[in-house]
C-alpha positions as CSV (number, residue, x, y, z in Angstrom):
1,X,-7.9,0.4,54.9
2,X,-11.2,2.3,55.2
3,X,-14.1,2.4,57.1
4,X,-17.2,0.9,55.3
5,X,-20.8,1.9,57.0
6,X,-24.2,0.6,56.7
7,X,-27.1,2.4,57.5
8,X,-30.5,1.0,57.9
9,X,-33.0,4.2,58.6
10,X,-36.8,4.0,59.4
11,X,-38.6,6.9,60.4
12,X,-38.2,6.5,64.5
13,X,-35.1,4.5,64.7
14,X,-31.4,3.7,62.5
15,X,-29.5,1.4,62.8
16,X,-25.2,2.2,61.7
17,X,-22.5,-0.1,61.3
18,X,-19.3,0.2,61.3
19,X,-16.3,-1.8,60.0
20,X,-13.6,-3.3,58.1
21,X,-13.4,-5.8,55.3
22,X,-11.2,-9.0,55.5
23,X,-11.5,-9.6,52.0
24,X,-8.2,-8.6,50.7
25,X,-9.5,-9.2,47.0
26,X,-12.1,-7.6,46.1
27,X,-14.3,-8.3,43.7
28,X,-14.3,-5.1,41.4
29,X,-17.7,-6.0,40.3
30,X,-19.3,-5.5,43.9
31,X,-21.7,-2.7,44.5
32,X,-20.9,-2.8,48.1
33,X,-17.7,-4.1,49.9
34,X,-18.4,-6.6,51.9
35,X,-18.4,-5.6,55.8
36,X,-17.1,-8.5,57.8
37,X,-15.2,-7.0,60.7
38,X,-17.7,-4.6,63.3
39,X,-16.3,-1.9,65.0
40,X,-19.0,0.0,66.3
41,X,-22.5,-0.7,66.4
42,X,-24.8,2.7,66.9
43,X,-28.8,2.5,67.1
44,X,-30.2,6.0,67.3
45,X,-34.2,6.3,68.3
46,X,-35.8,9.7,66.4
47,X,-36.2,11.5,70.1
48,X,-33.0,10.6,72.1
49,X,-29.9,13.1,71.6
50,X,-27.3,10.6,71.9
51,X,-26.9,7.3,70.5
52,X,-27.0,3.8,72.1
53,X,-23.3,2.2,70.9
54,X,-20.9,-0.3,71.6
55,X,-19.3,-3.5,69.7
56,X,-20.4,-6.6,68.6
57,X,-21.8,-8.0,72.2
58,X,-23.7,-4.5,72.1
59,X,-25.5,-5.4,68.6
60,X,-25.7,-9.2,69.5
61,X,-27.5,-8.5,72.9
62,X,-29.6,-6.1,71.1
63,X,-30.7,-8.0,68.2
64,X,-31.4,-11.4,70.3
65,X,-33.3,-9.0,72.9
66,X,-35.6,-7.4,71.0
67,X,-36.1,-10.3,68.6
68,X,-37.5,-12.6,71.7
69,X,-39.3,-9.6,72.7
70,X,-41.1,-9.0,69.6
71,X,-42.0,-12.4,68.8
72,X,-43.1,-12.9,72.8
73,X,-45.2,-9.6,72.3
74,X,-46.6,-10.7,68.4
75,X,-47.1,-14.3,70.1
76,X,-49.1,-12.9,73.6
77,X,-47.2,-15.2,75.3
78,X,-46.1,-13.8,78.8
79,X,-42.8,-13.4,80.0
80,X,-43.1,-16.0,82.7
81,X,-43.8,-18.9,80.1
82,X,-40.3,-17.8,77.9
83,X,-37.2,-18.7,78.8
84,X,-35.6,-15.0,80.1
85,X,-33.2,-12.9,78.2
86,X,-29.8,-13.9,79.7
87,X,-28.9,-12.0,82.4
88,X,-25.6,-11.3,81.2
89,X,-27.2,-9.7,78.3
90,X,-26.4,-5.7,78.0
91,X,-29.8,-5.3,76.5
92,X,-33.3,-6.4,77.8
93,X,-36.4,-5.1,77.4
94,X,-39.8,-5.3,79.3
95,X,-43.2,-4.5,78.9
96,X,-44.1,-1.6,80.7
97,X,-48.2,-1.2,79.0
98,X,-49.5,-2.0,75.9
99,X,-48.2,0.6,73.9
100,X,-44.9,1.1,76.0
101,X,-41.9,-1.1,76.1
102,X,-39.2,-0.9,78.3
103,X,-35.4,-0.9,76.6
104,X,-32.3,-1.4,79.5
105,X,-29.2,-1.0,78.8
106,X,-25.9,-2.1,81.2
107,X,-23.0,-1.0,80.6
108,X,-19.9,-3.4,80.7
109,X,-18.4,-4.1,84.0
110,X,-16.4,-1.3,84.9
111,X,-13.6,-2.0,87.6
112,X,-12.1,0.5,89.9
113,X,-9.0,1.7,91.1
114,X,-8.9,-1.2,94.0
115,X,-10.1,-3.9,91.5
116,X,-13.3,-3.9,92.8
117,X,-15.9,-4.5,90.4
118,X,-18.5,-1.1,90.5
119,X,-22.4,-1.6,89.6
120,X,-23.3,1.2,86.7
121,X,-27.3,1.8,86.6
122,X,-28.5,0.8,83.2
123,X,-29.9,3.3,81.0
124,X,-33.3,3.2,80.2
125,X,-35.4,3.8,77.2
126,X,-39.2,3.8,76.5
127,X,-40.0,3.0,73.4
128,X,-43.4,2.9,71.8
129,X,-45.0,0.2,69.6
130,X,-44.4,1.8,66.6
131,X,-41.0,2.8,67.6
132,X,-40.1,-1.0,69.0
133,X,-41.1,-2.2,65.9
134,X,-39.4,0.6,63.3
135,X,-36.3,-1.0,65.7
136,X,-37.5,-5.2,64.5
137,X,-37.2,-3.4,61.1
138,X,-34.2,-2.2,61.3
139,X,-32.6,-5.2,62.7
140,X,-34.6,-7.2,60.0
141,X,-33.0,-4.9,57.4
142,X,-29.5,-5.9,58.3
143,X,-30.0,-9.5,59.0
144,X,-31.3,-9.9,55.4
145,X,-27.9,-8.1,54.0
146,X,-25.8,-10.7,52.6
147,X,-22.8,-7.9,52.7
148,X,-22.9,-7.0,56.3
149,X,-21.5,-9.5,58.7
150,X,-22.3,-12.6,55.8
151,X,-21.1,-15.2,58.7
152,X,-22.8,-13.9,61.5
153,X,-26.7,-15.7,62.3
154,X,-29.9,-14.9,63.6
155,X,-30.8,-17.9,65.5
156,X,-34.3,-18.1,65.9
157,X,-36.9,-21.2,66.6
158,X,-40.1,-21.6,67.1
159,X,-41.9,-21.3,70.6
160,X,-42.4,-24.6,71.9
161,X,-46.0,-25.9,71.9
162,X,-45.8,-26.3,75.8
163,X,-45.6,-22.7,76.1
164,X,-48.3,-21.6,73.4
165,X,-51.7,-21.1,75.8
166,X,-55.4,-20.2,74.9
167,X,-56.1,-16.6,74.4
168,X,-59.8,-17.6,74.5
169,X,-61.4,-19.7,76.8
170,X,-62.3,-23.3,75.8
171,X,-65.5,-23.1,75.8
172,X,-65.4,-20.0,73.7
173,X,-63.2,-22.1,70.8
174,X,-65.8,-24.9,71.2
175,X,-68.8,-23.4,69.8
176,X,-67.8,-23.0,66.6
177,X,-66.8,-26.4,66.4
178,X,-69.9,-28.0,67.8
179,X,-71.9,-25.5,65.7
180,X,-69.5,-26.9,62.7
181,X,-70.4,-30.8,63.8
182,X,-74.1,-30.2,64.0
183,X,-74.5,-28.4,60.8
């Protein structure tokens, strides 16, 4: 069996998988075998040295995190109004200004010698807008590939009105509206 890899490269960040296929017949017209088995997940970001990796709930945290993040930041809705990234999620991210972005990883719960279960600081990462969103890209790249994990789904919904808010003040929207009426 051999190792199929899918690379999805922008100019600040890729995004690899790896994996196998459990399509035992393959179509011999394919282009691409189909990937439906992840074995490693590896996003590298243009400045780091080392990679950010790990296994499917490494790439599942990430994608869900930084897809509520970008459409919280593209939506100016703030944090507080959003329902939170799950705790348990290894990935989170955070506004830190408006051009820098705040990526945390955890690592899995490590247990020691005695059982005991051992807090590991999470790495952190800041990223840049245009370096978030060469990351969205990425992520958008693969989840539009019907031949990269075919059965796995982004779930995504739109923000409930009760969270959407007024960027302008009312009587700032209401002026053109009473200027509309009048005329």
């Amino acid at each position: 069996m051999t190792t199929i890899q899918r690379l999805y490269s922008l100019p600040n960040c890729s995004l690899m998988l790896e994996g196998f296929s459990n399509n035992l017949l393959l179509n011999s017209t394919e282009f691409r075998p189909l990937l439906s088995i992840l074995i490693n997940a590896e996003c590298r970001l243009a400045r780091l040295e080392k990679p950010l990796s790990g296994g499917r709930e490494f790439l599942e945290s990430l994608i869900a995190a930084v897809s509520q993040y970008a459409q919280e930041f593209l939506s100016g809705l703030h944090a507080t109004r959003l329902p939170k990234q799950a705790a348990t999620g290894l990935v989170q991210l955070e506004r830190v200004n408006d051009n820098t972005h705040r990526l945390s990883l955890r690592s899995p719960v490590v247990l020691d010698s005695s059982t005991n279960i051992t807090a590991v600081s999470p790495t952190q990462i800041d990223l840049s807008t245009v370096e978030l969103f060469d990351l969205v890209e990425a992520i958008d790249q693969f989840v539009a590939d019907t031949q990269t994990l075919p059965f796995w789904s982004l779930n995504l919904a739109p923000v409930p009105k009760r969270h959407a808010f007024a960027r302008e003040p009312l009587a700032k929207q209401a002026v053109p509206a009473a200027i509309g009426v009048s005329g």
